[in-house]
N, C-alpha and C positions, 0 to 999 in steps of 0.2 A: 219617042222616048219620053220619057219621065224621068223628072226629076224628084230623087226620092231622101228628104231626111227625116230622121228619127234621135229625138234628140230625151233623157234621162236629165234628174236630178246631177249625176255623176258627170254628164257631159253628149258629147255627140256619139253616139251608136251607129251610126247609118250619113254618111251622105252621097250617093252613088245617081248615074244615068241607069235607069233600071228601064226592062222590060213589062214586067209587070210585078204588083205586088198585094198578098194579101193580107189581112185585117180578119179578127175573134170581133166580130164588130156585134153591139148588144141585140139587136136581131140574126145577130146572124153573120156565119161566115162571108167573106166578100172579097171580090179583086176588081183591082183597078188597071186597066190599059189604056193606053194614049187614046186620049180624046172622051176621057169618061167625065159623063157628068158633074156636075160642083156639089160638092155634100161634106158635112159635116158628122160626125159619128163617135159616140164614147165606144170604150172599149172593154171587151171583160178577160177575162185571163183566158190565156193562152197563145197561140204562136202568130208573127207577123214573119212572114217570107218571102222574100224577092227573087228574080232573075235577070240579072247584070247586061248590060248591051254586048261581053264576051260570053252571056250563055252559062257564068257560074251562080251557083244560088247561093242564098247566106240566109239565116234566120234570128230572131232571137226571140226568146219566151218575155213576155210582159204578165205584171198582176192587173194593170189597167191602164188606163189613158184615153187620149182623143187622137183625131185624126182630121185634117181637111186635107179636101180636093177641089182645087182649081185651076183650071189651066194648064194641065202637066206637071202640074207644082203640087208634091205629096207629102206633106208637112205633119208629122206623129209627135207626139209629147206622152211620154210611158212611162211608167215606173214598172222598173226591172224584177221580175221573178226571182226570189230568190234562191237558190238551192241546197 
């Protein structure tokens, strides 16, 4: 499992045990599952999505931010899309 938060200007978005989770990472789309390497990554707009340790998904669109992975530990900082 993965520990997955995501945290806004606004506040906390995300702190959930997730299965996996993906990232608009600036090269490139990306997912991270238990036991993935340690990387650091900005972000460009568009969508971060997860699936929850019961198997439900949640998403939410970003204009930008960063992301680390280390450890099982998946730490986002976004600023939120606005619509």
């Amino acid at each position: 499992m993965i520990s997955l938060t995501i945290i806004s200007p606004a506040g906390t978005l995300c702190a959930a045990q997730v299965w996996k989770v993906s990232f608009p990472g600036a090269r490139g789309q990306f997912t991270v599952c238990p036991g993935h390497a340690p990387l650091i990554s900005s972000l460009i707009p568009g969508g971060i999505s997860w699936t929850d340790a019961d198997g439900r998904t949640g998403s939410v669109t970003v204009r930008a931010g960063c992301v680390r992975v280390h450890n099982d530990n998946v730490e986002a900082c976004v600023e939120v899309q606005n619509i």
